[in-house]
C-alpha positions in Angstrom: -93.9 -2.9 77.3 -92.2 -1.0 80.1 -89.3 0.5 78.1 -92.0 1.5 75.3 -94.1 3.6 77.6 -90.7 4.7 79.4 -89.1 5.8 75.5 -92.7 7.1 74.9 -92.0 9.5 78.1 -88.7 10.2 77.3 -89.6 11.5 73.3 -92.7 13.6 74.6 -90.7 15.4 77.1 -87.8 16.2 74.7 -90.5 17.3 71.9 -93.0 19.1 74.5 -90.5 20.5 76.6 -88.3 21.7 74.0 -91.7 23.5 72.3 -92.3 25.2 75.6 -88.9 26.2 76.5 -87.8 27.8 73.5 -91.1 29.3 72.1 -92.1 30.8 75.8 -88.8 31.0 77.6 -85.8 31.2 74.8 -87.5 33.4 72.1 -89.0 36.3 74.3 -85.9 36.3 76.1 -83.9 37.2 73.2 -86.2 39.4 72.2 -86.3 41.4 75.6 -82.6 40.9 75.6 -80.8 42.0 72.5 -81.0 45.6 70.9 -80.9 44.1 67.4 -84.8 43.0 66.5 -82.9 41.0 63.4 -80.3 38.9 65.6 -82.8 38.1 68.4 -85.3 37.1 65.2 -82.6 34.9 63.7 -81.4 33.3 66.6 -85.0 32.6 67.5 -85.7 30.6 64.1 -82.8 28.6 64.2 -84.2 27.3 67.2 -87.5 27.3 66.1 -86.1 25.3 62.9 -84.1 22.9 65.4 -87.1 22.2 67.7 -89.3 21.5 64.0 -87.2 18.4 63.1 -87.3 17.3 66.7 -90.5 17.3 66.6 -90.8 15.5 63.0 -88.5 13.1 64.6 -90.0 12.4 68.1 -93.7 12.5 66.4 -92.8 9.8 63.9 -91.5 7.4 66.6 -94.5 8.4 68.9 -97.3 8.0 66.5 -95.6 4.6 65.1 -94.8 2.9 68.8 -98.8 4.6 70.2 -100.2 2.8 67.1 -98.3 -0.3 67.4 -99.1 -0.7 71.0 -103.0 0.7 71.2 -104.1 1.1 67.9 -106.1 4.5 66.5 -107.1 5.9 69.4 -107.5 9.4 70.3 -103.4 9.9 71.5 -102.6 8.8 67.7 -104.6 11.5 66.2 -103.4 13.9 68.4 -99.8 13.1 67.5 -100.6 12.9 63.9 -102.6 16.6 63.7 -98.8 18.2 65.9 -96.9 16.3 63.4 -98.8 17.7 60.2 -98.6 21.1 62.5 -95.3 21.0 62.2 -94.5 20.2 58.9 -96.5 23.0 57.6 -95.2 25.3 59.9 -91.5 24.3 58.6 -92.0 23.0 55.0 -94.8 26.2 54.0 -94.9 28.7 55.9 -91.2 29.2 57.0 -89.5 29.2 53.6 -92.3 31.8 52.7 -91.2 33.8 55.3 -88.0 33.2 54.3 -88.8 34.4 51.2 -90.2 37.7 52.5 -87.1 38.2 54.5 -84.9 38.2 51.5 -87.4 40.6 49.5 -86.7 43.2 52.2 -89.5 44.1 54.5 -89.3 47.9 54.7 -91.4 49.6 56.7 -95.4 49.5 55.3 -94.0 47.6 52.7 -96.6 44.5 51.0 -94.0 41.7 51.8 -93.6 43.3 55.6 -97.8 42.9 55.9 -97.6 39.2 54.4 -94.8 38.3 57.0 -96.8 39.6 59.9 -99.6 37.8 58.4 -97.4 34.6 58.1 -95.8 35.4 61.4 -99.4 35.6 63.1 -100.2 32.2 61.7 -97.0 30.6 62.3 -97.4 31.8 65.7 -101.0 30.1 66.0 -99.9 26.9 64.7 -97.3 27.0 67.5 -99.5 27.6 70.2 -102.0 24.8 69.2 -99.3 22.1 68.9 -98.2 23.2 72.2 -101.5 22.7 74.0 -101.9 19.1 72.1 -98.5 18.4 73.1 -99.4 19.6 76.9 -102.4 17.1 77.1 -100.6 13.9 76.1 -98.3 15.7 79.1 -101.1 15.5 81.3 -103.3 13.0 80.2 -100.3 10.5 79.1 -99.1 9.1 75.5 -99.1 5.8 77.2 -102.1 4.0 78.3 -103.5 3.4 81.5 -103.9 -0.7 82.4 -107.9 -0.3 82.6 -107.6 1.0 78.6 -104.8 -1.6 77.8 -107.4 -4.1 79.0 -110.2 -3.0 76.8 -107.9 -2.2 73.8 -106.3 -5.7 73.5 -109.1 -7.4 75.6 -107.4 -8.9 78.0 -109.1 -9.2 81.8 
């Protein structure tokens, strides 16, 4: 039980931390950094695209261990609605963007309005599977012994 929750920690910080350090640290600081809008943009989704399957990855082996050990509770939704989160994020609305990118998007063109668009929600999603993933941070994937009492009912 004690290397589950301590794998448990070790897979949310990698995932969590990873979300926050490139899409609040790494990303605006190749943005403020580099001339060139298209490099700095690149660079950034790679990493964005890198973090995605970490996530995918990390989420799996969360939800499966949380449910295993606890059962549907409230940390297993969480971790499924950040893992759906980021499969749309990579498997919709990147290679749509992608798709835009390749287009061209020239200045007021329809495909540069529909990327912003994309770009806004993209950025959206982002935020709100950061904040999930920042309260299993706080409030814990793993269970406190009071609730590991009541789920398996033992005193």
């Amino acid at each position: 039980m004690y290397f589950a929750m301590v794998g448990e920690r070790v897979l949310l910080t990698l995932w969590v931390g990873g979300l926050w350090a490139i899409g609040y640290i790494a990303a605006p600081s190749l943005f403020a950094a580099l001339d060139d809008r298209q490099l700095a943009g690149a660079l950034a989704g790679q990493m964005f695209h890198i973090i995605s399957y970490i996530g995918l990855a990390c989420g799996a082996l969360l939800l499966i261990s949380v449910v295993i050990r606890l059962g549907l509770q409230w940390r297993a939704w969480i971790l499924l609605i950040m893992i759906v989160l980021v499969a749309s994020g990579e498997f919709i609305l990147q290679p749509m963007m992608e798709s835009l990118k390749i287009q061209g998007l020239t200045e007021g063109s329809d495909a540069r309005k529909q990327f912003g668009m994309l770009h806004g929600i993209a950025s959206f999603i982002y935020l709100i599977e950061s904040l999930l993933g920042l309260a299993l941070v706080v409030l814990g994937v793993s269970t406190t012994q009071a609730e590991t009492k009541t789920n398996t009912g033992v005193n």
